[in-house]
N, C-alpha and C positions, 0 to 999 in steps of 0.2 A: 146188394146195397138196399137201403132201407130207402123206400120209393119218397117218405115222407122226408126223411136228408135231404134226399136227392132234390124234390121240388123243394125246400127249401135254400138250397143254396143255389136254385137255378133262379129265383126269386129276388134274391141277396143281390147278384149280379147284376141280374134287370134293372131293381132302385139302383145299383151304382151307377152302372152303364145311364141311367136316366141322368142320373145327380151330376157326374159331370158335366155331364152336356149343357143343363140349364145353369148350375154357379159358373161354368166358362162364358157364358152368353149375358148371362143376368146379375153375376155376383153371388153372394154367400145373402145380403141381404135382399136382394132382389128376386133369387129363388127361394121359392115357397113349395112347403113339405107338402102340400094339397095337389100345385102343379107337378111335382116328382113322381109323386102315385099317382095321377091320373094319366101319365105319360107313358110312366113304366106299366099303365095296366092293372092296378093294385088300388085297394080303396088304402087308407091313410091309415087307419088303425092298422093295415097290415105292415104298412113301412114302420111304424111305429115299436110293430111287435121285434124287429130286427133291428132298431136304432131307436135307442130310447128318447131321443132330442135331435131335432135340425144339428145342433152342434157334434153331436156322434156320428148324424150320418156326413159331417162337414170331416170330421176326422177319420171316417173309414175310408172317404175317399181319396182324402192326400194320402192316406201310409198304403191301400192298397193301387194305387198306378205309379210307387215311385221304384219299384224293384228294376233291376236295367239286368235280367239275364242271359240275355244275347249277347253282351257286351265282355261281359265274364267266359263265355265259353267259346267265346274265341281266341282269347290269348295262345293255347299250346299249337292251335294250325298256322297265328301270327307269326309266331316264332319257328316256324318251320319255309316259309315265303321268303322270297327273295324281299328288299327291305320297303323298295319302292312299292311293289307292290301288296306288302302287306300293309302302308299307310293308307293307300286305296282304301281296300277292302274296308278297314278299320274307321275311314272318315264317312265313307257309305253309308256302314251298319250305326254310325252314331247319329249320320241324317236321319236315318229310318228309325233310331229311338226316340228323336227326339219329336219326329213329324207323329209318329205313334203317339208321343204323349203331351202332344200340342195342347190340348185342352187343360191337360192338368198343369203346364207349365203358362198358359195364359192365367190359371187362375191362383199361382203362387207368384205372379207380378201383380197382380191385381188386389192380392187379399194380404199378405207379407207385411204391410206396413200398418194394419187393421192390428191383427194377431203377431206381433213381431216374436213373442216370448213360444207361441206354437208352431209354428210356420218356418220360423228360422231353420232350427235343430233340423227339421224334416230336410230343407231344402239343399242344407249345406251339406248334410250325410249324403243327396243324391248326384251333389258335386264332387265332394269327395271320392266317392265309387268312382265316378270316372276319370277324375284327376288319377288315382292311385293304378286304374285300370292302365292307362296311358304311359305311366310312371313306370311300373313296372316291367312292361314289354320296353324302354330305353335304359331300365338299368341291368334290365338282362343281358340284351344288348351289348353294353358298354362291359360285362362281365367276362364275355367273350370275344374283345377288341374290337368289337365291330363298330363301335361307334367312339367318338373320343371323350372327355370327360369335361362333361356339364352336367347342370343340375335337372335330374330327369323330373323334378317336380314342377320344375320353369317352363320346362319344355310341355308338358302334360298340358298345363296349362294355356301357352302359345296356342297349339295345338288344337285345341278344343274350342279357344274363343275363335280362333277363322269361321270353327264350320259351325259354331253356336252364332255369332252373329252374320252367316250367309243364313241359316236357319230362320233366324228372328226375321230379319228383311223381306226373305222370301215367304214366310211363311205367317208370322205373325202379324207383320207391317203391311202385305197383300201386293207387295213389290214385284212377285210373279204375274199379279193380272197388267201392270201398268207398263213393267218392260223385261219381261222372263228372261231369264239366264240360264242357260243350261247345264244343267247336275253337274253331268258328266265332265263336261269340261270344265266346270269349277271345282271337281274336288281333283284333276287331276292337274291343274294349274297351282293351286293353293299348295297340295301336297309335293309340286315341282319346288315352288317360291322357301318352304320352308326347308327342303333340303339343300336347295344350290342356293340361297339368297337370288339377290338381281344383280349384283356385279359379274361384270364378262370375266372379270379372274380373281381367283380368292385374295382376300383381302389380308392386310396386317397389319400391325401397330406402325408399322416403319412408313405406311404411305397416306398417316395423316395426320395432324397435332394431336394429342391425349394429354 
């Protein structure tokens, strides 16, 4: 490898790794390309030379932290687990995506309605991915009897907002310092709650008005 690549893209990183951290803290306009290089290390003309404008390196940073590849190569071992316990595993690894990318997702609440026209497209592709992720492991599911016939894109969804808003509470809100809940047993209550409901016996149209 060509050593001069090499330090360059280990450079690239650095200002990102930098850039997030200060637009999650400070904003898009509150971080300054002066503070990002003197943080990352780098005088400014060098961020400069890899991001032509505050706005480039505004937009390296949402498209390079929104890829969710963990989340994807789990599917073939999901569908091999017993059911219960592959919604576990499954609501675990989306805690761990989504605490992983704490920063970038404080700063597409934050900046979204600044930049609605750039900001969207990104954000709802990175919903997408997972809705579809989720989707797909219940309609395979349902392919093979295993489950009975609802809309797995409803359910993706269901799904996903439990452990997005334990996420946001605990993690964004800082609801963990003022009265922590424990993981563990919230994702395997929640993952209990949406398989069985909360009635002591399954329900049906016959025992209530509709």
């Amino acid at each position: 490898m060509d050593r001069t690549v090499g330090s360059c893209s280990v450079t690239r990183e650095r200002i990102l790794d930098t850039a997030i951290g200060l637009f999650s803290t400070k904003g898009y306009a509150g971080a300054t390309t002066r503070e990002i290089a003197r943080q990352a290390g780098v005088a400014e003309v060098t961020l400069f030379r890899h991001f032509a404008s505050k706005e480039k390196l505004f937009e390296a940073v949402i498209s390079h932290y929104s890829a969710l590849p963990g989340l994807k190569s789990l599917l073939p071992k999901a569908l091999e687990l017993p059911y219960e316990e592959a919604l576990n595993r499954m609501a675990d690894l989306l805690l761990d995506t989504l605490i992983q990318l704490k920063d970038w997702i404080r700063i597409m609440h934050a900046e979204v309605l600044h930049s609605p026209d750039k900001l969207m497209g990104i954000f709802h592709s990175f919903l997408d991915e997972i809705f579809d992720f989720f989707a797909s492991y219940f309609r395979e599911l349902q392919k093979r009897g295993e489950l009975r016939d609802f809309d797995p894109e409803m359910a993706a969804r269901v799904f996903h907002s439990m452990f997005y808003c334990f996420f946001n509470m605990e993690e964004l809100l800082g609801r963990k310092h003022h009265r922590a809940t424990d993981r563990n047993k919230a994702v395997k209550e929640f993952v209990t709650l949406f398989i069985h409901g909360i009635l002591a016996r399954p329900w049906s149209f016959a025992d209530g008005n509709v």
